[in-house]
py3Dmol code that shows the C-alpha trace and the ligand (Angstrom):
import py3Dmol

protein = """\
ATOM      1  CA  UNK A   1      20.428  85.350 115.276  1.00  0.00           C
ATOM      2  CA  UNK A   2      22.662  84.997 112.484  1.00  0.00           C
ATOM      3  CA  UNK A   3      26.599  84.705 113.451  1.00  0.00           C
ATOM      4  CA  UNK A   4      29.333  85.328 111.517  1.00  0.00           C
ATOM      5  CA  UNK A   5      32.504  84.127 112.822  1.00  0.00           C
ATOM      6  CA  UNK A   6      36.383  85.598 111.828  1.00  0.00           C
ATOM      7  CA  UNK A   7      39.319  83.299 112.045  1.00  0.00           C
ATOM      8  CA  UNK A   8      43.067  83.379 111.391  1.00  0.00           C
ATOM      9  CA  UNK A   9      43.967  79.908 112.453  1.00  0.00           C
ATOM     10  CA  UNK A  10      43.292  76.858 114.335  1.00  0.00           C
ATOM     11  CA  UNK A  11      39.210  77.804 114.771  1.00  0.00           C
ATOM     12  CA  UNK A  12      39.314  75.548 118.327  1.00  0.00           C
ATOM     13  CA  UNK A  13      36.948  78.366 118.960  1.00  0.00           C
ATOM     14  CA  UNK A  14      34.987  78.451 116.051  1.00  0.00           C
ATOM     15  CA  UNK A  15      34.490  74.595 116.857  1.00  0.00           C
ATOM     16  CA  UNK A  16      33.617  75.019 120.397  1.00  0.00           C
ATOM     17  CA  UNK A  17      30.826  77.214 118.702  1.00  0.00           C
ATOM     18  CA  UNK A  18      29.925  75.087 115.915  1.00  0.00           C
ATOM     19  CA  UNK A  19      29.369  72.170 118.118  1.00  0.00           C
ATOM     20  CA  UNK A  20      27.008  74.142 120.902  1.00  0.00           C
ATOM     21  CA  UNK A  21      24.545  74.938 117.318  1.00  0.00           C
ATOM     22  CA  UNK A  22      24.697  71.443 116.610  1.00  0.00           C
ATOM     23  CA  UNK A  23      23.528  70.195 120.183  1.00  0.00           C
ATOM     24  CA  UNK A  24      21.101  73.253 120.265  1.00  0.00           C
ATOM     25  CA  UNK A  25      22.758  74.835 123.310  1.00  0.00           C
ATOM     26  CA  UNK A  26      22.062  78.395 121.526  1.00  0.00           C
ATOM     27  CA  UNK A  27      19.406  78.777 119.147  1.00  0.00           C
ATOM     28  CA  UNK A  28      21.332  81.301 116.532  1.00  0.00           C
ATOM     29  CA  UNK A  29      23.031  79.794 113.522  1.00  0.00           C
ATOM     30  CA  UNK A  30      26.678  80.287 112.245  1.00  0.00           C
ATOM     31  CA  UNK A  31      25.995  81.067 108.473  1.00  0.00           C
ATOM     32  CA  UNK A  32      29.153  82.622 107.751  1.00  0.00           C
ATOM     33  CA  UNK A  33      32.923  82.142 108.520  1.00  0.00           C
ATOM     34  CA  UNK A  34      35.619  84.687 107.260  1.00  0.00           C
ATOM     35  CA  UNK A  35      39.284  83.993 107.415  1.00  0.00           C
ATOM     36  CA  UNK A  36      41.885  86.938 106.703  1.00  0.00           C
ATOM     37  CA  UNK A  37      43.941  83.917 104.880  1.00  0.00           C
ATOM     38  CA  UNK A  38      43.277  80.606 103.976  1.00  0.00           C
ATOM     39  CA  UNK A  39      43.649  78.583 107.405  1.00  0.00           C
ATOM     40  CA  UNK A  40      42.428  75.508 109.365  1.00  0.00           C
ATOM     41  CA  UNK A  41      39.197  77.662 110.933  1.00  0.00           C
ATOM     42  CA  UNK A  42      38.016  77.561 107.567  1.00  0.00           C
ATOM     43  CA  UNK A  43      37.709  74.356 107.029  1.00  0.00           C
ATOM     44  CA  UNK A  44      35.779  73.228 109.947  1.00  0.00           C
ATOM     45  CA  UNK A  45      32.338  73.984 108.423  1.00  0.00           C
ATOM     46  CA  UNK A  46      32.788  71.402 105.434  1.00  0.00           C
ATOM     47  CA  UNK A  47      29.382  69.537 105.053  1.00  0.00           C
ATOM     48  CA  UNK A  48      27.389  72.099 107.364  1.00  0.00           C
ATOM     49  CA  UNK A  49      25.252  75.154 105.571  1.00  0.00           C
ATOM     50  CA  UNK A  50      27.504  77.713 106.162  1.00  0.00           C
ATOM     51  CA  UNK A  51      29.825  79.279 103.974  1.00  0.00           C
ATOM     52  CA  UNK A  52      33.424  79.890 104.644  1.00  0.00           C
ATOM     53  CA  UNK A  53      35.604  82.009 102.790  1.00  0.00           C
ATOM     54  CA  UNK A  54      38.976  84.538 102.617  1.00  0.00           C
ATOM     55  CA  UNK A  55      37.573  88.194 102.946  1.00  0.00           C
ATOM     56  CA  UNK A  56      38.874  91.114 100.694  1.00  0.00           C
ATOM     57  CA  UNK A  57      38.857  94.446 102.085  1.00  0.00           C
ATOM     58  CA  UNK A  58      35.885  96.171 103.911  1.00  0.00           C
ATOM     59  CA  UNK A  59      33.870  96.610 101.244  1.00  0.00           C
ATOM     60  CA  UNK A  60      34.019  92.525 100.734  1.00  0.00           C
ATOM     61  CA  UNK A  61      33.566  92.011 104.124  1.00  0.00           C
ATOM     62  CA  UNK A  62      29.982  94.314 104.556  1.00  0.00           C
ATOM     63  CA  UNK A  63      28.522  92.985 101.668  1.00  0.00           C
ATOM     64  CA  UNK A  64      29.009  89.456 102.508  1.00  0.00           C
ATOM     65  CA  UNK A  65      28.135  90.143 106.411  1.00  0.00           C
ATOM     66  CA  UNK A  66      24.737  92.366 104.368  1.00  0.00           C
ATOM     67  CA  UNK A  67      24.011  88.885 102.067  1.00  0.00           C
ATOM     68  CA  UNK A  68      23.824  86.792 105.103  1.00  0.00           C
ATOM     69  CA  UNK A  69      21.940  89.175 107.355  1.00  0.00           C
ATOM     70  CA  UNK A  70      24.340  88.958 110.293  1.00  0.00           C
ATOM     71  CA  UNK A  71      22.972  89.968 113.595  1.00  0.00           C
ATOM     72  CA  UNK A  72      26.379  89.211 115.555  1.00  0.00           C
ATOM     73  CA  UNK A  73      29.960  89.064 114.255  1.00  0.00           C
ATOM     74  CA  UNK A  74      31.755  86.857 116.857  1.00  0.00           C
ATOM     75  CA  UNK A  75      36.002  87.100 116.157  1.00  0.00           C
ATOM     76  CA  UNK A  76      37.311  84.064 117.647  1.00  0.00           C
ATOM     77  CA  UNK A  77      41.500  84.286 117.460  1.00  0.00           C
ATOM     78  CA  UNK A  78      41.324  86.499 114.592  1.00  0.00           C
ATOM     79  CA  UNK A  79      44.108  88.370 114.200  1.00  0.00           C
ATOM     80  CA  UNK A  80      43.866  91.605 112.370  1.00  0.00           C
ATOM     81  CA  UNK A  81      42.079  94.877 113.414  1.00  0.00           C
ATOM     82  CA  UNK A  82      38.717  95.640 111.816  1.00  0.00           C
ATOM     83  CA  UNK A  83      38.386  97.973 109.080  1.00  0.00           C
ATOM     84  CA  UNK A  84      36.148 101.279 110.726  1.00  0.00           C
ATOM     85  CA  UNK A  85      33.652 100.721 108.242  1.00  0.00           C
ATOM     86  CA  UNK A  86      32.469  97.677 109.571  1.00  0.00           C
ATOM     87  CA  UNK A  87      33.854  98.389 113.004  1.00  0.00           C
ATOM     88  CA  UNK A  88      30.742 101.527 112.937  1.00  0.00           C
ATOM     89  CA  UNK A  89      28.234  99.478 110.690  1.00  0.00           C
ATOM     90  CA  UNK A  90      28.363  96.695 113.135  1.00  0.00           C
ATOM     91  CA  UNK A  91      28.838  98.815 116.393  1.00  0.00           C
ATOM     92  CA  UNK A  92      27.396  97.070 119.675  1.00  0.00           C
ATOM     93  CA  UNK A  93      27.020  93.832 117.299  1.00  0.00           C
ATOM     94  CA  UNK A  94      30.810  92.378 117.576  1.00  0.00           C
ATOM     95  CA  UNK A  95      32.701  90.477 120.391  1.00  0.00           C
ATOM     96  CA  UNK A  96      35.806  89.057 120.985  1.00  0.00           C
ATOM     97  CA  UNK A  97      37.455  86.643 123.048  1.00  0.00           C
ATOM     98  CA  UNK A  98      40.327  87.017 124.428  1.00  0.00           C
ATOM     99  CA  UNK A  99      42.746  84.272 126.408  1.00  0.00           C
ATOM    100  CA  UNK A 100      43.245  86.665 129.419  1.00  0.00           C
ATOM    101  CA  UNK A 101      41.588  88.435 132.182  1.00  0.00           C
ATOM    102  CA  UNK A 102      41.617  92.300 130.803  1.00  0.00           C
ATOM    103  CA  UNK A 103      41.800  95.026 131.104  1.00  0.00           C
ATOM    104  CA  UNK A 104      45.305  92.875 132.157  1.00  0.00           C
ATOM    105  CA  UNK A 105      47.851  91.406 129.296  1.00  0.00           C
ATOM    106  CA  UNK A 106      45.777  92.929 126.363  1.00  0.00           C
ATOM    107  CA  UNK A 107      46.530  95.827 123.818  1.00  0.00           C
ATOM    108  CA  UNK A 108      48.634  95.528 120.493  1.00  0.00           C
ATOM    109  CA  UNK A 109      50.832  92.749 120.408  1.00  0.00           C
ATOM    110  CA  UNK A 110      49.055  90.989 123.089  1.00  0.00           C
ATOM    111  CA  UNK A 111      47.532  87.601 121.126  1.00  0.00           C
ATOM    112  CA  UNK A 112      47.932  84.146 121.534  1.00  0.00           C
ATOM    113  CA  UNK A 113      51.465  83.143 123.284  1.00  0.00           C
ATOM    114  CA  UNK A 114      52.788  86.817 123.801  1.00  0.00           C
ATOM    115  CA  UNK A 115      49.552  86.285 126.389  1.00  0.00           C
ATOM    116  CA  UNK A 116      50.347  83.177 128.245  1.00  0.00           C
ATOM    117  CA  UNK A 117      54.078  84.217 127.925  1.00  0.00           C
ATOM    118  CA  UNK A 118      53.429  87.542 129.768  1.00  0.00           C
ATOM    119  CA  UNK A 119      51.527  86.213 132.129  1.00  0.00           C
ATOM    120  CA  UNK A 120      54.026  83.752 133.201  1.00  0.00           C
ATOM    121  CA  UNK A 121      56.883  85.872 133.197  1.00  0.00           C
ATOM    122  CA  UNK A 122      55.104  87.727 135.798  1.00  0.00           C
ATOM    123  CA  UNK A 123      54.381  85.140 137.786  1.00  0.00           C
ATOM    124  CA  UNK A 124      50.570  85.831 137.783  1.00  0.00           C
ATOM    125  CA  UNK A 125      48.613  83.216 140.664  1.00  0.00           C
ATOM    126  CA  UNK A 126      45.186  83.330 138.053  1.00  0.00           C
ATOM    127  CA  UNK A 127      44.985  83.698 134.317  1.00  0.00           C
ATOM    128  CA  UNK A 128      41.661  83.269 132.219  1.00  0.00           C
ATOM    129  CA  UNK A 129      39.702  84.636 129.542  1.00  0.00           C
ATOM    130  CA  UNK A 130      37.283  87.523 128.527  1.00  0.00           C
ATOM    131  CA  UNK A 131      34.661  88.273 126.202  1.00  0.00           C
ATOM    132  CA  UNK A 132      34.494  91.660 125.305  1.00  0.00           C
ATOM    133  CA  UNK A 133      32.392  94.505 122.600  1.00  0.00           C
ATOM    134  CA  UNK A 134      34.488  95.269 120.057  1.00  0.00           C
ATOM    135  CA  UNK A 135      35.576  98.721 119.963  1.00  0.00           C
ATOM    136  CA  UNK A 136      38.309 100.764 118.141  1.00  0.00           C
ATOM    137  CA  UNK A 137      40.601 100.089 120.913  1.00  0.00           C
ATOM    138  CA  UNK A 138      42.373  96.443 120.682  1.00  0.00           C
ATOM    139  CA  UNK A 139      40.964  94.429 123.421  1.00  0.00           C
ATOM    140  CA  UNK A 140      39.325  98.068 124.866  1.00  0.00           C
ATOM    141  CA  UNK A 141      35.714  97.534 124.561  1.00  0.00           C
ATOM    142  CA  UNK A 142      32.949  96.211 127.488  1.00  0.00           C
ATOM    143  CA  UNK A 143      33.632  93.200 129.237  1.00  0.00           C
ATOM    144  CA  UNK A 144      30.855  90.483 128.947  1.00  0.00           C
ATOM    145  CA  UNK A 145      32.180  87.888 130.692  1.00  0.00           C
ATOM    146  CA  UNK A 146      35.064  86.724 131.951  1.00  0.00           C
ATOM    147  CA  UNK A 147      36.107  83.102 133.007  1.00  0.00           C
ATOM    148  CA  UNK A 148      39.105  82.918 135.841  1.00  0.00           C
ATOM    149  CA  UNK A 149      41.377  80.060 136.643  1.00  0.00           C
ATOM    150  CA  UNK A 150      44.529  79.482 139.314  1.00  0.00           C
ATOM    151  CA  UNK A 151      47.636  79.093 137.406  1.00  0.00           C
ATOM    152  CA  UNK A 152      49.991  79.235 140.577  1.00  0.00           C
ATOM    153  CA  UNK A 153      50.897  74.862 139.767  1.00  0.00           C
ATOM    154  CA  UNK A 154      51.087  75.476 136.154  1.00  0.00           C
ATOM    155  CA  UNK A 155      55.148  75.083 135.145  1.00  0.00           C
ATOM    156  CA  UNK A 156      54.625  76.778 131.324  1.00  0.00           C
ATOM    157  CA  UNK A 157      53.310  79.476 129.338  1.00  0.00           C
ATOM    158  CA  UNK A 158      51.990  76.524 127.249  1.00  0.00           C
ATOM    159  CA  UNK A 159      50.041  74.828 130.144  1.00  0.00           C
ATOM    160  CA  UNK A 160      49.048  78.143 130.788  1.00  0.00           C
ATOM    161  CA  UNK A 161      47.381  78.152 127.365  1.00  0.00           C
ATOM    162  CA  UNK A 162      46.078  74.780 127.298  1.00  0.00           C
ATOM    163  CA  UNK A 163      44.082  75.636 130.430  1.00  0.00           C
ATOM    164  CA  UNK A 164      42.769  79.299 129.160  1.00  0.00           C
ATOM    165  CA  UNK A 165      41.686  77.761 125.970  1.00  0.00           C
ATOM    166  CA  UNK A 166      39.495  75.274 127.638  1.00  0.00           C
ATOM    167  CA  UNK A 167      37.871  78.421 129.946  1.00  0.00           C
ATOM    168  CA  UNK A 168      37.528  79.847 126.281  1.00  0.00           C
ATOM    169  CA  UNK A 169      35.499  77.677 124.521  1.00  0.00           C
ATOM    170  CA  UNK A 170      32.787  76.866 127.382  1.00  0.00           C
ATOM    171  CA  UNK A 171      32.965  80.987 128.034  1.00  0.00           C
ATOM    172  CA  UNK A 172      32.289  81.798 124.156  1.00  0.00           C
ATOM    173  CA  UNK A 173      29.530  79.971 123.605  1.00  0.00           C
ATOM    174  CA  UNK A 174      27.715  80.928 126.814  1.00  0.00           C
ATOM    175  CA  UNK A 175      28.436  84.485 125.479  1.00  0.00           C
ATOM    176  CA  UNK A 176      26.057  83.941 122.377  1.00  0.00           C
ATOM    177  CA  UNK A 177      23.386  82.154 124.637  1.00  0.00           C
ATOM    178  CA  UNK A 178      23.257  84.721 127.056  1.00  0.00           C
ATOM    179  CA  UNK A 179      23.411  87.787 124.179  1.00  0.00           C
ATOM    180  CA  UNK A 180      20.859  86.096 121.866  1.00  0.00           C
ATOM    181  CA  UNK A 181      18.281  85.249 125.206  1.00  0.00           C
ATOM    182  CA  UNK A 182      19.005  89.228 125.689  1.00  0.00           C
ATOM    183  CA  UNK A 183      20.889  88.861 129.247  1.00  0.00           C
ATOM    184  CA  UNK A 184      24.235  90.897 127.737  1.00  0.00           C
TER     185      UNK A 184
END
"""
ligand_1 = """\
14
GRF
C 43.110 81.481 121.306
O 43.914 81.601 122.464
C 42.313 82.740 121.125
O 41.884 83.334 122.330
C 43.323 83.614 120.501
O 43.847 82.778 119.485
C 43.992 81.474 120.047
C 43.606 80.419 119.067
O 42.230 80.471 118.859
N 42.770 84.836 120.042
P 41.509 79.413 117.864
O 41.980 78.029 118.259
O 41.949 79.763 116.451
O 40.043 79.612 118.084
"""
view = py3Dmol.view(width=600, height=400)
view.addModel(protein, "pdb")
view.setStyle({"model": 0}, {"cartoon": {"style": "trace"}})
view.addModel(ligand_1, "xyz")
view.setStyle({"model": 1}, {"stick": {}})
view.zoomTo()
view.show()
């Protein structure tokens, strides 16, 4: 398959991905990274053949998903809701991952540290992450896969995220091995 991948920051997930193509864990190729704003993600792929750019609106983002012949648009901590267009052009064909276990601590508003923060103040005993089809709904579609971890000795929302984004990465990639080999 061909992947692209939508970032709004850091891209630890985008690496986690970039590194399972390079030791051939998957077989499918990341030919295309899209940022909603210039940001670290972005430059991870220097040096590899794969292009990485700032998307315009949806009409940008379907032709350059169209020029690459994307199979599978993976969003990996990108933060803004996808235009319909491409949201019904690419129906079935985009997941997400997500740093908790949903259908708990997701929705609007629920990214990154309002998360791990939620969770905490709640005193949840597990945390973890999902993968999930990308729907209309924020965080609403199918669950893939999900990834679950004890928090109970954790003493932080941010040790709380350290340990989530760890479950992330190993669950993300095993996401596009098992949907390219047809198991999802
Ligand atoms: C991660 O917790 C991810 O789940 C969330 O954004 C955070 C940063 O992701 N959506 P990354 O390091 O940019 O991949």
């Amino acid at each position: 398959m061909n992947i692209a991948v939508f970032v709004s920051g850091g891209g630890t997930n985008l690496q986690a991905l970039l590194d399972a193509e390079r030791e051939g864990f998957f077989k499918s190729h990341i030919c295309l990274v899209l940022g909603n704003r210039p940001c670290k993600g972005l430059e991870r792929v220097a040096g590899r053949d794969c292009a990485a750019l700032v998307h315009g609106d949806s009409e940008d983002i379907l032709r350059l998903l169209r020029e690459h012949e994307i199979d599978l648009v993976v969003l990996a901590g990108y933060l803004k809701i996808l235009p319909e267009e491409v949201l019904s052009a690419y129906e079935g064909r985009i997941i997400n991952i997500h740093p908790s276990l949903l259908p708990k601590y997701g929705g609007r508003g629920m990214y990154g540290h309002h998360v791990h923060e939620a969770v905490f103040a709640h005193g949840e005993p597990y945390s973890g992450a999902t993968v999930h089809r990308v729907t209309g709904e924020v965080d609403g579609g199918t669950v893939l896969l999900q990834s679950k971890v004890n928090i109970e000795k954790l003493k932080s929302p941010e040790e709380i995220a350290d340990t989530v984004l760890v479950l992330e990465h190993q669950l993300l990639k095993t996401a596009v091995k098992y949907i390219e080999e047809e198991r999802l």
